[in-house]
C-alpha positions as CSV (number, residue, x, y, z in Angstrom):
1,X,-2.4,171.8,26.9
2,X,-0.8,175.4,27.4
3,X,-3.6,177.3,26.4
4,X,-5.9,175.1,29.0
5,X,-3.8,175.9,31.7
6,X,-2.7,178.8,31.0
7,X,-6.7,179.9,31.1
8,X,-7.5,177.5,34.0
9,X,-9.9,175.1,32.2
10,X,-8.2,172.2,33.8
11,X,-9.0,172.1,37.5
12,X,-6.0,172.0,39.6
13,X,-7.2,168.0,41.6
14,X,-6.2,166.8,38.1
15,X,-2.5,166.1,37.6
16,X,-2.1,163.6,35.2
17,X,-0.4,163.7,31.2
18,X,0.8,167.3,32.9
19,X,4.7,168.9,32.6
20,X,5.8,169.4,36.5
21,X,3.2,167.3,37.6
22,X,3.3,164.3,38.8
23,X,1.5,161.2,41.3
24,X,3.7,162.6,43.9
25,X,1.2,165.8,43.5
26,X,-2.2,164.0,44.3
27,X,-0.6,161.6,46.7
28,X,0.8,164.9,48.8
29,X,-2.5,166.6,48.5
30,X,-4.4,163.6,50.3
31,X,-2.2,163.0,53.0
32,X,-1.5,166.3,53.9
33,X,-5.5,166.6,54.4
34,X,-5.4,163.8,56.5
35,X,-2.5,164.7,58.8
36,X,-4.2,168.1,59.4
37,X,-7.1,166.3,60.6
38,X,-5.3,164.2,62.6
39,X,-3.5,167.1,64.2
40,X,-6.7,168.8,65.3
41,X,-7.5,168.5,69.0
42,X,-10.4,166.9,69.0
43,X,-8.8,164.8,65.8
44,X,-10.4,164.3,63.1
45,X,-10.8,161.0,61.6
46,X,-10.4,160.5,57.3
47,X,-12.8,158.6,55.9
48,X,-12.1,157.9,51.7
49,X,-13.2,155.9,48.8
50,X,-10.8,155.2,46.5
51,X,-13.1,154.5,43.1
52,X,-12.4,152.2,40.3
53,X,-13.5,153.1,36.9
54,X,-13.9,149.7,34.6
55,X,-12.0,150.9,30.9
56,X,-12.5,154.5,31.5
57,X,-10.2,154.9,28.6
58,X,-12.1,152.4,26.3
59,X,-15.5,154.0,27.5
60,X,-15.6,157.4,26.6
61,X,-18.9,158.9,24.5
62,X,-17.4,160.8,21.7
63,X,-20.4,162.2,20.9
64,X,-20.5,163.5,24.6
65,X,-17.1,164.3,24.1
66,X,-17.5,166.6,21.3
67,X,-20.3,168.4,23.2
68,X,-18.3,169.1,26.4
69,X,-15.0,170.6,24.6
70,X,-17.4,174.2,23.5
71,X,-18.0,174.4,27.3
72,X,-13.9,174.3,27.8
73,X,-13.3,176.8,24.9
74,X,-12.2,174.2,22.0
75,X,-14.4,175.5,19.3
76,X,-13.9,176.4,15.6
77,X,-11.4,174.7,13.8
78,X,-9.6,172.7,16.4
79,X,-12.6,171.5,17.5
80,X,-13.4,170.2,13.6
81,X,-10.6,168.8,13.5
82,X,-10.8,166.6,16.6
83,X,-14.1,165.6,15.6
84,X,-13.0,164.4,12.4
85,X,-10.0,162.6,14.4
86,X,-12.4,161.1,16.1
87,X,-15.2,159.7,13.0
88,X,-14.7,156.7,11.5
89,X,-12.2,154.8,13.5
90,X,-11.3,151.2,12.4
91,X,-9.5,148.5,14.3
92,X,-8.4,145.0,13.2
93,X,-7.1,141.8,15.2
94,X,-4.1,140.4,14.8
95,X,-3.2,136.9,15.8
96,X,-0.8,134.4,14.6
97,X,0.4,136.6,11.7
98,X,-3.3,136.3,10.3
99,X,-5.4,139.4,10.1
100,X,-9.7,139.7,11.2
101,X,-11.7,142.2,9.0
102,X,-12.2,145.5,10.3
103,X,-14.6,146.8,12.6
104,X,-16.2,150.3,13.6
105,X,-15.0,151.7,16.9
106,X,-17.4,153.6,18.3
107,X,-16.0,154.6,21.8
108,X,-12.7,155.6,23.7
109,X,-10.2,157.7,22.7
110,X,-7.6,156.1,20.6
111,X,-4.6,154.3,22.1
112,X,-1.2,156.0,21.8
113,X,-1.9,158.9,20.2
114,X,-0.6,161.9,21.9
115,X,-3.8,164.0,22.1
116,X,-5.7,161.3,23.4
117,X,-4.6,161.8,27.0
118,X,-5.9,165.3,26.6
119,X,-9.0,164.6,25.4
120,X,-10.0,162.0,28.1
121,X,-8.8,164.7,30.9
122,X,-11.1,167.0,29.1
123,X,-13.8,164.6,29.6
124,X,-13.5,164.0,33.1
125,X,-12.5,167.7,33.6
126,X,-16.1,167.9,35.4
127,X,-16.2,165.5,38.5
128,X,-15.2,168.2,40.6
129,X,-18.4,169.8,40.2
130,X,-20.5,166.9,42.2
131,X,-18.0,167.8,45.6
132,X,-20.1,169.4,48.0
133,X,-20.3,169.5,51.9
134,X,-16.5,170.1,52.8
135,X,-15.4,166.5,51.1
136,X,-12.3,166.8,48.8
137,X,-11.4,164.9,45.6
138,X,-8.2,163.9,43.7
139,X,-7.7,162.4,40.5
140,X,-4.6,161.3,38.4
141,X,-6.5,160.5,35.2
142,X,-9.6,158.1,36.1
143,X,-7.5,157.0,39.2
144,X,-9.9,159.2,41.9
145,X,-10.6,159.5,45.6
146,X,-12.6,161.4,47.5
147,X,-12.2,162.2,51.1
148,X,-13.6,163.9,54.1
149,X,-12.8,164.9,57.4
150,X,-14.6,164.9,60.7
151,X,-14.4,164.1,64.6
152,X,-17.6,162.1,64.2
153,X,-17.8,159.3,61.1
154,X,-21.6,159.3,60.8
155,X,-21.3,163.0,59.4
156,X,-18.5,161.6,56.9
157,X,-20.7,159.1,56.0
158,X,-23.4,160.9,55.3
159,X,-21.5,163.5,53.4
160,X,-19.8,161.1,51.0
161,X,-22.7,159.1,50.4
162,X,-24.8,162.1,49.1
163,X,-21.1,162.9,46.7
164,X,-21.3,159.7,45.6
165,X,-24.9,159.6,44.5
166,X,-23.9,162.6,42.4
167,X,-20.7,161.4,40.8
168,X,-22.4,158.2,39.9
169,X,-24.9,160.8,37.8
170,X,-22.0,161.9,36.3
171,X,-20.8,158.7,35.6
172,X,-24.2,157.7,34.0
173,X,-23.9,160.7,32.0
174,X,-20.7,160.1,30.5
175,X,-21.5,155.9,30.2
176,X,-18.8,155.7,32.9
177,X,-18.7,152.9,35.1
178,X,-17.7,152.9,38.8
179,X,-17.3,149.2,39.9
180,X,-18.5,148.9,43.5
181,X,-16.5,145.9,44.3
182,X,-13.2,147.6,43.4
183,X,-13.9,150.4,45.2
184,X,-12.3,150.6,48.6
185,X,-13.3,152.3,51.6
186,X,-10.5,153.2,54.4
187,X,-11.0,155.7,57.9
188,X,-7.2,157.0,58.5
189,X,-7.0,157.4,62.3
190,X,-4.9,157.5,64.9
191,X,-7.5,156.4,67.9
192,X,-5.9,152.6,67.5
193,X,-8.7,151.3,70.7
194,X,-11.5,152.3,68.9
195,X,-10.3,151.9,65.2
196,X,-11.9,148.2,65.0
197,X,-15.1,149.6,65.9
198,X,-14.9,152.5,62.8
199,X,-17.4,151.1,60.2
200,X,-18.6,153.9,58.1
201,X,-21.7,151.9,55.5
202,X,-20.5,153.9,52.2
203,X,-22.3,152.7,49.2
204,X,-21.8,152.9,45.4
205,X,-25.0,151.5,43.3
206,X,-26.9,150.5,46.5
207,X,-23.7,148.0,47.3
208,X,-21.6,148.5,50.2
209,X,-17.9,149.7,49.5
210,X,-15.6,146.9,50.8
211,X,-13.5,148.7,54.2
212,X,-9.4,147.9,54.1
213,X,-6.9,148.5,56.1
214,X,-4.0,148.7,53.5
215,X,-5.5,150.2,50.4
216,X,-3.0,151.2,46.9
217,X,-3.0,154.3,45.5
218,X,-1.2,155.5,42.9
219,X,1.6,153.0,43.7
220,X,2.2,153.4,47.4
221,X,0.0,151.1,50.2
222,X,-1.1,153.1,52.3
223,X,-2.3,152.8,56.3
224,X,-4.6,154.3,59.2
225,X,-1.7,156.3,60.6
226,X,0.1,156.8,57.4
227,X,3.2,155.1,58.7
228,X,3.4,153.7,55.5
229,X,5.1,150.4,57.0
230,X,3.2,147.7,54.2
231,X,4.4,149.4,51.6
232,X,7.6,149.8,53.1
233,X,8.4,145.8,53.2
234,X,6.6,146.0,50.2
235,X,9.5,147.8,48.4
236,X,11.9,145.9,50.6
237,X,10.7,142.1,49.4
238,X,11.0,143.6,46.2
239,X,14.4,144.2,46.4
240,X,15.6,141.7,48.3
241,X,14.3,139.5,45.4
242,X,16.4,141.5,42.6
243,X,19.3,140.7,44.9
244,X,18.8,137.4,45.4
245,X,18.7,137.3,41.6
246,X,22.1,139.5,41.1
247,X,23.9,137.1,43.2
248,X,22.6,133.9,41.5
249,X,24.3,135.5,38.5
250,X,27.4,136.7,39.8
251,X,28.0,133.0,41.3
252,X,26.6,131.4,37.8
253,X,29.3,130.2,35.3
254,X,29.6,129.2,31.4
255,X,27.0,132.5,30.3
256,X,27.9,134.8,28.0
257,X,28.7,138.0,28.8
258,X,25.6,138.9,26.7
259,X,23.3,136.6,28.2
260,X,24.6,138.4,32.1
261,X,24.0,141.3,30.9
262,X,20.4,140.7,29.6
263,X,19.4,139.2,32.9
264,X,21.1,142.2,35.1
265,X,18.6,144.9,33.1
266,X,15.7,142.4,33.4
267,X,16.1,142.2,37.2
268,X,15.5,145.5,37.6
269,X,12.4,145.8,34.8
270,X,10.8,142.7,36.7
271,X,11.1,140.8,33.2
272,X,10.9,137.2,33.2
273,X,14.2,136.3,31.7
274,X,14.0,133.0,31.4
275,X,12.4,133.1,28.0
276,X,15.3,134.9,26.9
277,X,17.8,131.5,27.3
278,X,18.5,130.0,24.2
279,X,21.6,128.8,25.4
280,X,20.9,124.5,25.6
281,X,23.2,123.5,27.8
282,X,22.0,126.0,30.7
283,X,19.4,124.4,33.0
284,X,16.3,126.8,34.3
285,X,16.3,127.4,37.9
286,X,14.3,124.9,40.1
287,X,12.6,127.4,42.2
288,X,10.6,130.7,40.9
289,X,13.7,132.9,42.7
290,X,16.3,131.7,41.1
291,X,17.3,132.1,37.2
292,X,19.9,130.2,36.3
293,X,22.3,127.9,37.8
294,X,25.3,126.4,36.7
295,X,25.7,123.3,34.0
């Protein structure tokens, strides 16, 4: 990862599986773009597609793989050896302690192994190449939106239809698949009398990208004026429910310190504890908020 950097074969939209990187990064990026549209006089209006790759992980072409690393540098040995790393993968099924025979894997990188996060940036290391006409792009691994900016939408649209066409090339190329109905299409604006009336026709395999209003990237629901106010009573339900659950327990009686204990770390890690009871004379909660309530 060093040596890729360090000779700037990773392109700087992609943050993800990197040290001092992080969502934050990408999310920044795109709304900084936006807010200096917005801040233009005339203002620009946004318009992005935030695209949904189906198993990007579970779809990569090794063989296509194997070609594109030369183009980054990975050659000789290391590239041998990645190769070989990559031949001859087995999985097997496990269920109910019984195991199926094995079977040939022939795509994706494999699961949990520590290079394979490199590898699959390596493959996608190219999507940057199909931006043209002033749009912008940012990905955190196959999470990727593309943006552009412009007093008049019909020249947005126009722009990131023609991107689009070219990264769903791309896609082909790799056996990549973008899922049209997925996708999401939103125009970030502050014009609120004409915003109902912003309906940019963006389309992904001839289908029309669905418009939202409150799209989710990266974590964070997101608005036309970037107010951010969903994903602020998002957080807040959220919490409110954790504390509704804190006081259940601190009002709850005859549990073991243990058991408390258990249920105060799953609160917060949105487990559901109830499996965890094992205690028979403590009754499950009635309603879905609730975890426990008293003999």
């Amino acid at each position: 990862m060093r040596w890729l950097i360090e000779h700037n074969v990773l392109h700087f939209y992609q943050t993800a599986f990197r040290a001092g990187h992080s969502t934050v990064d990408q999310l920044f990026y795109l709304f900084q773009s936006v807010i200096d549209g917005l801040e233009e006089r005339p203002h620009k209006k946004t318009t992005a597609v935030f695209l949904d790759l189906s198993a990007a992980f579970d779809r990569v072409w090794r063989h296509k793989l194997i070609e594109i690393l030369p183009r980054s540098g990975i050659k000789g040995n290391s590239l041998l050896w990645i190769n070989e790393f990559l031949r001859h993968r087995k999985f097997v099924v496990r269920f109910n302690g019984s195991f199926s025979k094995s079977y040939r894997s022939w795509a994706g990188v494999p699961q949990g192994s520590v290079i394979s996060p490199l590898l699959f940036l390596m493959y996608m290391n190219t999507v940057h190449c199909h931006i043209t006409g002033g749009a912008k792009i940012a990905c955190y691994a196959d999470d990727i939106v593309i943006w552009h900016s412009h007093t008049d939408l019909t020249v947005s649209e126009n722009i990131l239809n023609a991107n689009l066409l070219d990264i769903e090339d791309w896609a082909n190329d790799l056996k990549l698949l973008i899922n049209p109905e997925k996708s999401k299409l939103c125009v970030f604006s502050t014009d609120r009398k004409n915003r109902q009336s912003f309906k940019p026709n963006i389309k992904i395999h001839n289908s029309s990208v669905e418009q939202i209003t409150h799209p989710k990237y990266l974590g964070i629901f997101l608005d036309a004026e970037l107010r951010f106010t969903k994903h602020i009573e998002s957080v807040s339900q959220r919490a409110l429910r954790k504390l509704n659950i804190l006081r259940k327990l601190r009002t709850a009686k005859g549990l073991g310190i243990s058991v408390r204990v258990l249920e105060i770390e799953a609160a917060f890690e949105d487990v559901d504890i109830k499996r965890f009871a094992s205690v028979d004379d403590v009754e499950t909660a009635r309603t879905e908020d609730e975890v426990f309530v008293t003999r």
